[in-house]
C-alpha positions in Angstrom: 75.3 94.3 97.9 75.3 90.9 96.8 73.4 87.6 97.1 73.2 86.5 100.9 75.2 83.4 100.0 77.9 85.7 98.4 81.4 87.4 100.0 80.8 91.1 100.7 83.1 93.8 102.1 81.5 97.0 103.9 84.6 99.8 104.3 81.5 102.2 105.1 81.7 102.2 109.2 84.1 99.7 110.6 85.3 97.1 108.3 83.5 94.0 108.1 83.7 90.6 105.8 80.8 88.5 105.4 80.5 85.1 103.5 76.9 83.8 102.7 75.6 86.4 105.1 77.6 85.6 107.9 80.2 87.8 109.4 83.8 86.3 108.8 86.7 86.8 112.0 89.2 89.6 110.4 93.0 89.0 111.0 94.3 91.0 114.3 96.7 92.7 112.6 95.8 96.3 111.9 97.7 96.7 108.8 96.4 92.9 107.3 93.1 94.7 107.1 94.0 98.3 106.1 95.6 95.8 103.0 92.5 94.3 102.9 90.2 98.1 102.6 92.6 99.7 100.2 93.2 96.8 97.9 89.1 96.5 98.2 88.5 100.1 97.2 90.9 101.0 95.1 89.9 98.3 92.9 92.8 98.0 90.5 96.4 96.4 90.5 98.4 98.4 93.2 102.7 98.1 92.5 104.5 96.1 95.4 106.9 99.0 96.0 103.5 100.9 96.7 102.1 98.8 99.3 105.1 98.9 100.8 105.3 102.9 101.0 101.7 102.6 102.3 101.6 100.6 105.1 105.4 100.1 106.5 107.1 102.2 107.7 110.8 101.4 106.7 110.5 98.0 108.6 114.2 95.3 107.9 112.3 93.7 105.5 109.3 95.5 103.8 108.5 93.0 100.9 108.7 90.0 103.2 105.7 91.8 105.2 103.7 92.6 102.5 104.3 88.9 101.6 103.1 87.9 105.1 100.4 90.0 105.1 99.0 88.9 102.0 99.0 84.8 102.8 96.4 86.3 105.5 94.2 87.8 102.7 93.9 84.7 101.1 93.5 82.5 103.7 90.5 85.5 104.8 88.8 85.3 101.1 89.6 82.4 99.5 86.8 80.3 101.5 84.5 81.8 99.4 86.1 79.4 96.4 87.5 82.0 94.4 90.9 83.4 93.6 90.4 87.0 95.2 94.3 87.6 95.4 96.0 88.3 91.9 99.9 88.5 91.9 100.7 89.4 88.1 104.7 90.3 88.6 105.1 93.4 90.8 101.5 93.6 90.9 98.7 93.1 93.2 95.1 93.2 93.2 91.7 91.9 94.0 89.6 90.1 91.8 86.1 90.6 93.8 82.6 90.2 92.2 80.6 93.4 90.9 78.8 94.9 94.2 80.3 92.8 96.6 82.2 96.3 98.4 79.7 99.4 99.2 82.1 101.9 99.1 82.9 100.8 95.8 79.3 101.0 95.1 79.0 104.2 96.1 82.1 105.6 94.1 80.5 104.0 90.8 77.0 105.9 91.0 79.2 109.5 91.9 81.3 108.7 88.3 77.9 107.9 86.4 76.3 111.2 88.2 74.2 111.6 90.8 72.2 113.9 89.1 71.3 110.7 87.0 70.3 109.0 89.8 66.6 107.9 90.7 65.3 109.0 93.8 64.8 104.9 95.0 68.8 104.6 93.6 69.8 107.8 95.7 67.7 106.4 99.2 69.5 103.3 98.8 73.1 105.0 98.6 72.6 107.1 101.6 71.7 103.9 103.2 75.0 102.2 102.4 76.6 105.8 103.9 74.6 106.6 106.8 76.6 103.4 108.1 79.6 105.8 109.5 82.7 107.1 108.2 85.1 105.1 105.8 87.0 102.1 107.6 86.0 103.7 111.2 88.5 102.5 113.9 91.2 101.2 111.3 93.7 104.1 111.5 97.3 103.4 111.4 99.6 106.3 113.0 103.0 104.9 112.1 102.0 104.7 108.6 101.7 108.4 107.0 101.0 107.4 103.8 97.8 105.3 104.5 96.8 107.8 106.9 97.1 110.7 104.3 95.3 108.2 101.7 92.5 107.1 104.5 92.0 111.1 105.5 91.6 112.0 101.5 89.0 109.4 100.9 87.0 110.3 104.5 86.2 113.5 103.1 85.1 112.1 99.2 82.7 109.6 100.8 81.4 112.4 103.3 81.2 114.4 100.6 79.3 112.2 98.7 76.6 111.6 101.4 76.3 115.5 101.3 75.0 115.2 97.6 73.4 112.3 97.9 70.7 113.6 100.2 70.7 117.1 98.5 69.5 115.3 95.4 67.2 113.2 97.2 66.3 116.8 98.6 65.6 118.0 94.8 63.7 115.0 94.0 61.2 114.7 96.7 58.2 116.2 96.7 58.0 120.0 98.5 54.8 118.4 101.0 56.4 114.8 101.8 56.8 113.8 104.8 60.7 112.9 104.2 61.9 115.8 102.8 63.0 117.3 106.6 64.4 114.2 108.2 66.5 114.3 104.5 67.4 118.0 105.3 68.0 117.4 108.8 70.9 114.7 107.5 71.9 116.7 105.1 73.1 119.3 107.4 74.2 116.9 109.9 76.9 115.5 107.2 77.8 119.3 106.1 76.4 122.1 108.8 77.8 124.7 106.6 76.4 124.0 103.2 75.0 127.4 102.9 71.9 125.2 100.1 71.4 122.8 102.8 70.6 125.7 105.4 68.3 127.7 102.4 66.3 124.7 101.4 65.6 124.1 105.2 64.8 127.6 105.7 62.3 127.7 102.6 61.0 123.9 103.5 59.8 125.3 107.2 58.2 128.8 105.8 56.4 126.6 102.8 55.0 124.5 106.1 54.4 127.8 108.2 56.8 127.2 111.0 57.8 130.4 110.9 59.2 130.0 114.6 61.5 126.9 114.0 62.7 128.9 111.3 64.3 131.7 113.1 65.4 129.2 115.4 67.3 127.8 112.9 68.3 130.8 111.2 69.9 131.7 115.1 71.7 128.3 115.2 73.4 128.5 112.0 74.1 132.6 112.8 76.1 131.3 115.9 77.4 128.5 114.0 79.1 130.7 111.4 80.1 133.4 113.6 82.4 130.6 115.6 83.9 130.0 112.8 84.5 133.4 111.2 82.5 132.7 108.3 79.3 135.0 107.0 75.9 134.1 106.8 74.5 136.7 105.8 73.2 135.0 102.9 71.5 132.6 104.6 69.3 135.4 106.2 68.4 136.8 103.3 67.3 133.6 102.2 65.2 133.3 105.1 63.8 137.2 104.7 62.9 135.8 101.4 61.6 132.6 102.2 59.3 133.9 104.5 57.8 136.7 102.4 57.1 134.3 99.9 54.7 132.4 102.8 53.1 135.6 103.5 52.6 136.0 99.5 50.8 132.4 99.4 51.5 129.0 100.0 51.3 128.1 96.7 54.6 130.3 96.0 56.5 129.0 99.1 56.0 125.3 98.0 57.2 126.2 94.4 60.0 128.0 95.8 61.0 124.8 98.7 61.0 122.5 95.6 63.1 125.0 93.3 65.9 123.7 91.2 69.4 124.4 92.1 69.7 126.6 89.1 67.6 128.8 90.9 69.3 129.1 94.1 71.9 132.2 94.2 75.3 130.9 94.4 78.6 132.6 93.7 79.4 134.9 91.3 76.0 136.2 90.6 76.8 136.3 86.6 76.1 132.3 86.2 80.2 132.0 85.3 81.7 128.8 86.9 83.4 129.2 90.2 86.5 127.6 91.3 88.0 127.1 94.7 92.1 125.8 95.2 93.1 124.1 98.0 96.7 124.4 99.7 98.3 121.6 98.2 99.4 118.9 101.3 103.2 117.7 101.5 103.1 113.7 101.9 106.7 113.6 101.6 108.0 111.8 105.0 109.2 114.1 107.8 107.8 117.2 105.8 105.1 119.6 107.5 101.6 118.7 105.8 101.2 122.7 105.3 103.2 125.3 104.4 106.4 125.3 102.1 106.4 124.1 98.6 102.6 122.9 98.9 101.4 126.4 100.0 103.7 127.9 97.0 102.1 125.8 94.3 98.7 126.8 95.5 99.3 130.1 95.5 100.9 130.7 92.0 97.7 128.0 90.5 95.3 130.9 92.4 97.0 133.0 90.5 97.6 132.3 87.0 93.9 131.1 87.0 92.8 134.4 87.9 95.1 136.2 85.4 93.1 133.5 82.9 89.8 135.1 83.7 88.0 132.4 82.4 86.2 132.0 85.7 85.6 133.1 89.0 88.6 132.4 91.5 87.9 132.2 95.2 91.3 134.4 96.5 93.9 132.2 98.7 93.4 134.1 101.7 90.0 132.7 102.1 91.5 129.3 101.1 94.5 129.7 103.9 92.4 130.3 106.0 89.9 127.4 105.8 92.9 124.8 105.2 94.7 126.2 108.5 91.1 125.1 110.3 91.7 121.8 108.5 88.4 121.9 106.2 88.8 119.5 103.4 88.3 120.5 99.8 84.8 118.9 99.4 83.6 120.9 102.4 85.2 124.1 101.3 83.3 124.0 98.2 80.2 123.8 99.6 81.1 126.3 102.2 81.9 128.6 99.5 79.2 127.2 97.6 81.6 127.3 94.3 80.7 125.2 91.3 84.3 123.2 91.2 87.4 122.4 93.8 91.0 121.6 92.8 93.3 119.8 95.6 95.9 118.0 95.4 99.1 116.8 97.0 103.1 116.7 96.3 105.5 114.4 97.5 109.5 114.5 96.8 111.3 111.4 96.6 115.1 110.3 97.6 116.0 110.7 93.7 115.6 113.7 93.3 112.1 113.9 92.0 109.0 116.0 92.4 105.6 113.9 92.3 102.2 116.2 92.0 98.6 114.6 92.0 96.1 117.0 91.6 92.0 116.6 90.9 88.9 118.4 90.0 85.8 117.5 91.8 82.6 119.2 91.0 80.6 120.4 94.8 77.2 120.0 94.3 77.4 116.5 92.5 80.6 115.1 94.2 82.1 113.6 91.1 85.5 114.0 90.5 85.6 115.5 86.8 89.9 115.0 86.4 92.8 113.5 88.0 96.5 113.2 87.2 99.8 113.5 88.4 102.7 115.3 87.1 106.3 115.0 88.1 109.9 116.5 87.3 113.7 116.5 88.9 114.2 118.8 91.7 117.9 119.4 90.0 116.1 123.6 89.7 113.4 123.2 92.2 111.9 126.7 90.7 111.9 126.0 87.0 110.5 122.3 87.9 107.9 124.0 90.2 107.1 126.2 87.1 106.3 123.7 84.2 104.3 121.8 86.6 102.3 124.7 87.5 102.1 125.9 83.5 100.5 122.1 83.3 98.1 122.1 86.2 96.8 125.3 85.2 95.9 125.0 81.6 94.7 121.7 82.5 92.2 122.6 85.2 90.8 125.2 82.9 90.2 123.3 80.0 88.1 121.0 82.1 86.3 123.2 83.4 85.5 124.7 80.0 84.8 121.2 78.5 82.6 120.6 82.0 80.6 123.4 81.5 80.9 123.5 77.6 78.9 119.7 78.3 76.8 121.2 80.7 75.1 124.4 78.3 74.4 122.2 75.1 72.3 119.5 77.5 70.0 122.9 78.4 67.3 124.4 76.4 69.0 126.9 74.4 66.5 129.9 75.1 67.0 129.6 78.8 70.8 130.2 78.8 72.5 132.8 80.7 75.6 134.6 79.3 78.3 131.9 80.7 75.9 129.2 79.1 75.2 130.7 75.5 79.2 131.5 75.5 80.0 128.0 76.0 77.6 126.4 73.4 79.2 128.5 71.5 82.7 127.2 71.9 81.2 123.6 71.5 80.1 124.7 68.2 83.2 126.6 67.4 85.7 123.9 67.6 84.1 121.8 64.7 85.1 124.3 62.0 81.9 123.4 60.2 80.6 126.6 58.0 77.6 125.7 59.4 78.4 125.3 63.3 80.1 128.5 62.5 76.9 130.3 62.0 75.6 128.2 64.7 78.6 129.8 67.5 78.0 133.4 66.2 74.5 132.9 67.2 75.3 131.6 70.7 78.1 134.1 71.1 75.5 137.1 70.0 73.1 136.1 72.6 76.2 136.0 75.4 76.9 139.4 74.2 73.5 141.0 74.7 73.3 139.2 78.1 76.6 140.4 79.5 78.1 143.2 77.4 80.7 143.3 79.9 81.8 139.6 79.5 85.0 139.9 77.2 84.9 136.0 76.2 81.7 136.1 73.7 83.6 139.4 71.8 86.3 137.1 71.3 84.8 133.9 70.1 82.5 136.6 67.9 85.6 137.7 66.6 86.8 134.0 65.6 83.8 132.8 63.7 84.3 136.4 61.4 87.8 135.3 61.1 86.9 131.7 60.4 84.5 133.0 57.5 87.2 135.0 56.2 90.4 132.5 56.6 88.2 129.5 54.9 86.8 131.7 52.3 82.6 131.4 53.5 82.2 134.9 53.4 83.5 137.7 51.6 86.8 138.5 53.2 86.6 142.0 53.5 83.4 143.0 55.6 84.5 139.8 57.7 88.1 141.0 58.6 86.0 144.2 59.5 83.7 142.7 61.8 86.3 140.1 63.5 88.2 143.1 64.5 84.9 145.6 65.5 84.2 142.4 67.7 87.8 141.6 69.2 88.3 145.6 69.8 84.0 145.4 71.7 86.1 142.6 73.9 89.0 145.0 74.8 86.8 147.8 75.6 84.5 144.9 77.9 87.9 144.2 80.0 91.0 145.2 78.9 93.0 142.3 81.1 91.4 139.6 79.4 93.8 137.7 77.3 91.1 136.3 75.3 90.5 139.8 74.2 94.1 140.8 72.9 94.7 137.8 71.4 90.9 137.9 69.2 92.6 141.5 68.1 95.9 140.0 67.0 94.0 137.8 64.8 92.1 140.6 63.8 95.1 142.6 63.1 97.1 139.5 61.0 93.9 139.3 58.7 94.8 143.3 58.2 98.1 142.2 56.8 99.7 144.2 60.4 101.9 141.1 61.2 104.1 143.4 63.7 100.8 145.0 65.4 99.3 141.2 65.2 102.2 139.9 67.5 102.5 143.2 70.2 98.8 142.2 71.1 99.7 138.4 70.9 102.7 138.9 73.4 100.5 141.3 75.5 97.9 138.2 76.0 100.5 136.3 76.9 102.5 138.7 79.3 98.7 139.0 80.6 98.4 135.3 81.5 101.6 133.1 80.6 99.2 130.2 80.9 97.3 131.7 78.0 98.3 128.7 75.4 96.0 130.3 72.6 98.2 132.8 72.5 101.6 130.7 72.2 100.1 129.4 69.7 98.7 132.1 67.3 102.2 133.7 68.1 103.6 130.4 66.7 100.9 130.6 63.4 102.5 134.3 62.5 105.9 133.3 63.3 105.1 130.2 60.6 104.4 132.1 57.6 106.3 135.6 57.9 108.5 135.7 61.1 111.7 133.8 62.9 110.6 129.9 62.3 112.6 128.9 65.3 110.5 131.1 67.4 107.6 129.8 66.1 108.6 126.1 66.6 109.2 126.9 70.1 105.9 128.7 70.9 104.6 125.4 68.7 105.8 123.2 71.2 105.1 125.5 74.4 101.3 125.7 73.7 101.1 122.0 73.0 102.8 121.4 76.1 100.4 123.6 78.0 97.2 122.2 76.5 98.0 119.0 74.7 94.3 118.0 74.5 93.3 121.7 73.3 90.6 121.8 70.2 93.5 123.5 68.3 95.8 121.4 68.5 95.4 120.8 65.0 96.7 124.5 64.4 100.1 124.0 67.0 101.5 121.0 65.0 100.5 122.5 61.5 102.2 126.1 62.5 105.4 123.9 64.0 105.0 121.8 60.3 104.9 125.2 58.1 107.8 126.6 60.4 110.3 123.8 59.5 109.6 123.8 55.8 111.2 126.9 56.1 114.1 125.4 58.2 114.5 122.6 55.9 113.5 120.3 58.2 111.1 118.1 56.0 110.5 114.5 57.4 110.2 116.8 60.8 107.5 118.5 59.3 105.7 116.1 57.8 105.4 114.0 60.9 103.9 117.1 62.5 101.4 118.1 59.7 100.4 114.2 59.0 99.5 114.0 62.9 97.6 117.8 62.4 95.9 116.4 59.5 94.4 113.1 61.5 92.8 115.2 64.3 89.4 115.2 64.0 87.9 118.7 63.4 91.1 119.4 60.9 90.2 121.4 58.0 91.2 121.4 54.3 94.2 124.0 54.6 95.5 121.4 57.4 95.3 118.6 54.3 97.2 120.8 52.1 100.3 121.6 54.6 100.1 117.7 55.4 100.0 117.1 51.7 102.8 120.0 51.5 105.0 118.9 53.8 105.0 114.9 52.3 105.7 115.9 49.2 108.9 118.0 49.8 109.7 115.0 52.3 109.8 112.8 49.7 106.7 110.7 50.5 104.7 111.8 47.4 102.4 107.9 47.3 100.9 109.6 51.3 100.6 113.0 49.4 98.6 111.9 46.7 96.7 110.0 48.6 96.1 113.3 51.1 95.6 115.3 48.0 92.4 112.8 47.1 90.9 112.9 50.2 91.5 117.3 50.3 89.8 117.4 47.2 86.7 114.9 48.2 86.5 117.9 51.6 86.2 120.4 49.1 86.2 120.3 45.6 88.2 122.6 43.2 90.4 123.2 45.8 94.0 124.1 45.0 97.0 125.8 45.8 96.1 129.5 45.1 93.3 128.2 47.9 96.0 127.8 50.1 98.6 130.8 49.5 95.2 133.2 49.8 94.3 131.8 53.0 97.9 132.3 54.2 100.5 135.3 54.2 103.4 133.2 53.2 106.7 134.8 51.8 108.1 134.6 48.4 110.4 131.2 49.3 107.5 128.9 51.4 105.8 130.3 48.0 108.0 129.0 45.9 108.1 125.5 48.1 104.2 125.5 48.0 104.3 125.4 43.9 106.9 123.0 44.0 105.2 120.3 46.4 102.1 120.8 43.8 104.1 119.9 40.7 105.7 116.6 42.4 101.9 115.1 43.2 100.7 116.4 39.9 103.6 115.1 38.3 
């Protein structure tokens, strides 16, 4: 907070404004102050028409109120001296010094990390929390949209207290004197954190109080029970914790002050775990639950299962926690899952269909993405289907880039199979000979921890192919081994898409175009969501097949992952596909943008530098051809035609793009 003679706004407990330490009279009007909080918090420039949606509902004239309402403000602030109230055209904000608001304190530690935190940091922000729920008393029935806004952010800051004082839990020492009072809160804020209940369990048998410990053990038994949930595991963690005390105290006070990565969670193969929350309807007059919201969740659920990239909690057990009205943050640690999509939809009165949707990681509260899609409700199911396609691929490449940063900050002899797989995909996508090497390690070590996890085969299978399409390797025993690894993955789980698609790779290094797309299609007739597969059906298509097709399976898996490490592949495959249609400035604009991605490699220069010649732009082509040849010296276009299974006339167009930079 700031400086005593400073202005400073608590939203944590009921709202209050003080200037140079004294408390300041707040407006009467309710919705002056919820103005006041959610400009405050929000901290950015908030539309007019916004405001308006937020707090009035549909009064004669809902701009003059917001006009009203925000005289008040500065009349409020302003004594300070400063300008706090920015109009810039139709928007509004705040201008408020650094620290002056401690919820918005508290939201800038969870987006640096709590786990970053210092214990003395981590005190202090359970201080600002322990204060009482966000803007308590300041709840505005008439206005749905605040209240759906004020509900939402409830739960984060909750939520956040919850991980707050389990890391202050991890960082205390297993004999201080604070580490049960800390537990005790803990489980006050979120009595069915299933960690919360283990560490408390373990922290009384590490003390000998074995009696409070069943005590405890029958509290949270009749807890659970009321609510139909299990906890079961929480008495095995208690059968455990106490036959560690009888095995020495020593052993029980390493066990209390464990790490989390030694506390079983779910699944018990280390993959990440994902929970998704009914999506709410915030469009006025609609029933929060149920309907279109309901639908969405269940075909997400769904298509991320079919991606079997991670474990996905089914929807009955989601239903069934949202019907009790138990908010995404505390789901997750009910379920004790590593990561929890919600998210909202709202239709408007033209015609449209607004989604917001975010990822928020449960242990450390933060929220990893956030967007919001949209689309006309002129074909409410094919809208309802492209936005699903784009939450989908988009909450699973997060998750893989989450955990992908997660596995290459650990010591790389300590990871599990999930981990190694993952620092193998960071290396992977840098299509580096010597990263290369560096993924088939990482993938090899996945493999001999989890045979049975399909993923590793396949990203095994891609570094062979990579060492065969780039030329690192002799071809032949690495076409041989890309497809003995991508055929290992199929036999580990035939239903993984990952798995067909490695063997259509495989089978187009074979020169088996036809067989290459049957297991292509099958990946993506497994999981439609599967952009990988779009794609590599496009890179065939490109060279051999129908360039229309592959154009459109171009543009379908850019669409689906448009921040995807291959992207670099999607726009050169579209690029190669119309040079064969004639389409040339097309093209080039496609392989030029393929070309600036950063982990490009030389036969992405040489289609850019293809495409600009046949389009006529032959000073960008040289100039591409230069910096090809500085990648990799020597390098021409029998390089390119051998790394490719063009035909006789995208042959012929190769050659002639060669002559007109040579010329």
């Amino acid at each position: 907070m700031p400086a005593p003679d400073g202005l400073a706004l608590r939203l944590l407990g009921p709202l209050e404004v003080r200037l140079g330490g004294a408390p300041v009279e707040l407006p009467p009007s309710r919705k002056v102050r919820a103005l006041l909080a959610y400009l405050a918090l929000v901290g950015r420039p908030v539309s007019r028409s916004h405001l308006c949606e937020l707090l009035w509902d549909l009064p004669s004239d809902p701009r003059g109120e917001l006009r009203w309402a925000l005289s008040k403000l500065r009349t409020l602030l302003e004594r300070s001296g400063q300008a706090a109230v920015v109009a810039a055209g139709e928007t509004i904000a705040l201008q408020l010094p650094d620290g002056c608001v401690d919820a918005r304190t508290v939201a800038s530690a969870l987006q640096e990390g709590i786990p970053t935190l210092s214990l003395d940091r981590l005190q202090a922000l359970a201080g600002l929390l322990e204060a009482g729920d966000l803007l308590e008393g300041l709840d505005l029935p008439r206005s749905p949209v605040f209240t759906g806004w004020l509900v939402a952010e409830r739960r984060r800051f909750r939520s956040a207290h919850a991980a707050v004082l389990e890391h202050c839990v991890r960082l205390l020492p297993a004999q201080s004197d604070r580490l049960l009072p800390t537990l005790e809160r803990w489980l006050a804020v979120a009595p069915f954190d299933r960690q919360a209940h283990e560490r408390m369990l373990q922290a009384l048998a590490a003390r000998g109080r074995l009696r409070e410990g069943e005590e405890h053990l029958a509290a949270a038994a009749r807890q659970y029970e009321a609510q139909g949930q299990d906890w079961a595991p929480i008495g095995h963690a208690w059968r455990a914790a106490k036959a560690r005390h009888a095995a020495g105290a020593l052993q029980a006070i390493a066990v209390a002050a464990a790490p989390e990565s030694d506390v079983p969670s779910l699944p018990a193969d280390g993959r990440a775990s994902l929970a998704v929350m009914p999506f709410t309807d915030r469009t006025p007059g609609a029933a929060l639950r149920g309907g279109v919201g309901d639908g969405m969740a269940h075909d997400i659920i769904t298509r991320l299962a079919k991606l079997r990239s991670m474990f996905v909690i089914a929807e009955g057990t989601m239903f069934a926690l949202s019907e009790r009205r138990v908010g995404s943050e505390d789901a997750g640690r009910r379920l004790a899952v590593d990561y929890v999509a919600s998210g909202s939809l709202r239709r408007t009165a033209d015609a449209h269909l607004h989604v917001s949707v975010q990822l928020a990681e449960t242990r450390g509260s933060r929220i990893v993405w956030a967007d919001e899609f949209s689309g006309r409700l002129d074909e409410t199911f094919a809208v309802l289907d492209d936005i699903g396609n784009r939450i989908v691929t988009a909450i699973a490449l997060q998750v893989e880039v989450a955990e992908r940063n997660r596995a290459i900050l650990k010591n790389p002899n300590s990871l599990n199979a999930w981990e190694a797989h993952h620092r193998g995909l960071w290396h992977m996508v840098r299509f580096d000979r010597d990263d290369n090497e560096q993924a088939r390690q990482f993938f090899q070590a996945a493999v001999r921890l989890d045979p049975a996890f399909a993923r590793p085969h396949a990203g095994l299978s891609f570094t062979h192919w990579q060492d065969a399409f780039q030329g690192w390797r002799d071809a032949a025993p690495a076409i041989e081994q890309a497809y003995r690894a991508a055929s290992e993955g199929l036999m580990a789980d035939e239903s993984d898409p990952s798995s067909h698609w490695s063997l259509g790779r495989a089978m187009w290094l074979k020169d088996r175009p036809d067989d290459a797309l049957r297991e292509l299609q099958y990946a993506v007739d497994l999981s439609p969501n599967f952009a990988l597969g779009h794609y590599t059906i496009a890179f065939v298509h490109a060279q051999t097949g129908d360039p229309e097709i592959a154009v459109a399976e171009a543009d379908h898996a850019r669409a689906l992952s448009p921040m995807d490490p291959l992207l670099f592949g999607m726009l050169a495959s579209r690029a190669l596909a119309l040079v064969r249609l004639g389409r040339y400035e097309e093209a080039a604009d496609s392989a030029v943008r393929a070309a600036a991605r950063p982990n490009a490699h030389v036969h992405i220069q040489a289609i850019a530098l293809l495409c600009l010649a046949l389009a006529g732009k032959t000073a960008a082509a040289r100039e591409m051809s230069i910096a090809l040849r500085r990648a990799r010296p020597g390098y021409g276009v029998d390089d390119l035609l051998k790394a490719f299974k063009v035909g006789p006339e995208l042959q012929a167009l190769t050659r002639k793009a060669a002559r007109i930079v040579d010329a």
